[in-house]
N, C-alpha and C positions, 0 to 999 in steps of 0.2 A: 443549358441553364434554365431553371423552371424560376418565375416570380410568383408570387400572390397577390392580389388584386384586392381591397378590399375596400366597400362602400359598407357604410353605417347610420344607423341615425346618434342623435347625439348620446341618447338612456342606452346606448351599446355598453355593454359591461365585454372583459376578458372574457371571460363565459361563451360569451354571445358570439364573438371571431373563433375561439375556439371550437364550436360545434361548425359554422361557417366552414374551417378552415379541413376540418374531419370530413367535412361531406361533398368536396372540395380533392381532398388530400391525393396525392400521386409518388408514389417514391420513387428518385429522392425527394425529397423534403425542399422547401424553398432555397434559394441563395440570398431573397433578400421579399420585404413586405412593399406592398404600395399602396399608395393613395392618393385623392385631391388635397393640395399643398392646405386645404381650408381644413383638412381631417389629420392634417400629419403628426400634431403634437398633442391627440386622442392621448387619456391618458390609458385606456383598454387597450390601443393598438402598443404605445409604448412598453407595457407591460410583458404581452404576447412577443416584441421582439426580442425583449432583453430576456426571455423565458426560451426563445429558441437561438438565442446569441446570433442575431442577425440584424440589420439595420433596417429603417425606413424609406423607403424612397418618396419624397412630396413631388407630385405631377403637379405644375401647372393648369390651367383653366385651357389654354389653348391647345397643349399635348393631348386631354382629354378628348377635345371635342374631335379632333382631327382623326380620330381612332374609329374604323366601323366594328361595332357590337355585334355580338347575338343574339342579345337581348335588348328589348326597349322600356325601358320603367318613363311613365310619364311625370311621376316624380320628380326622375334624376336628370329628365331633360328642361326640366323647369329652372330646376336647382344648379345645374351643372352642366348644361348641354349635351351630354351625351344619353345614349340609353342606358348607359351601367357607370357607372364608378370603379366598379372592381376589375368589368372585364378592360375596361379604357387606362385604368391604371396600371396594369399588368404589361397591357399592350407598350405602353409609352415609355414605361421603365426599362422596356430591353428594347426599344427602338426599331428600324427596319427590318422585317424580316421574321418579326416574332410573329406567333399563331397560338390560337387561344387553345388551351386542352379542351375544352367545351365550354358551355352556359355556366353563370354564375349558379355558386349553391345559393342557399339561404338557408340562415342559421334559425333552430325551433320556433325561437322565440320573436323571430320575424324582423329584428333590430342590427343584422349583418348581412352581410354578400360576401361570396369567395370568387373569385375567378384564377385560373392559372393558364400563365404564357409561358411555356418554351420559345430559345431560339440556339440552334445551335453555336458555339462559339468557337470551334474546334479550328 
């Protein structure tokens, strides 16, 4: 099962996870989007999942933090304790045992992050 991982700032348009999520992208396709529970009712990100008919996952503050990254944004460890939002969201959404496909992307316009976790469920 693959998630997506997504960190934003607030001016994130649809657009913005979109191109995040393309340079990012791994087929198959996500099972399901994540975020910090603080991002989860984005109306960009809502839009994105009812456009791939898939749900939200809101991570807590503490699921975040507990997560080791890839990446370190000093941003996000300001805001959020972790070094990424997307890769720590991903991670926390499929719980023990997930692994990040790589580093989070970053969407053009510099206002998104993508990260994707596998874990098998088989």
């Amino acid at each position: 099962m693959i998630v997506a991982g997504f960190g934003f700032r607030q001016s994130a348009t649809r657009e913005s996870l979109v191109d995040a999520l393309r340079r990012a992208w791994v087929a198959p396709g996500p099972a399901s989007l994540a975020t910090a529970t603080v991002k989860a009712a984005h109306p960009a990100l809502a839009a994105l999942a009812a456009d791939l008919g898939i749900g939200v996952e809101a991570m807590p503050a503490d699921a975040l933090a507990s997560q080791t990254t890839l990446t370190h944004s000093p941003r996000s460890w300001a805001a959020h304790g972790t070094g990424s939002v997307a890769e720590a969201a991903a991670l926390a959404a499929l719980g023990p045992g997930a692994r990040l496909l790589g580093p989070r992307s970053v969407s053009g316009d510099g206002r998104a992050t993508c990260a994707l976790a596998w874990k098998d469920i088989t």
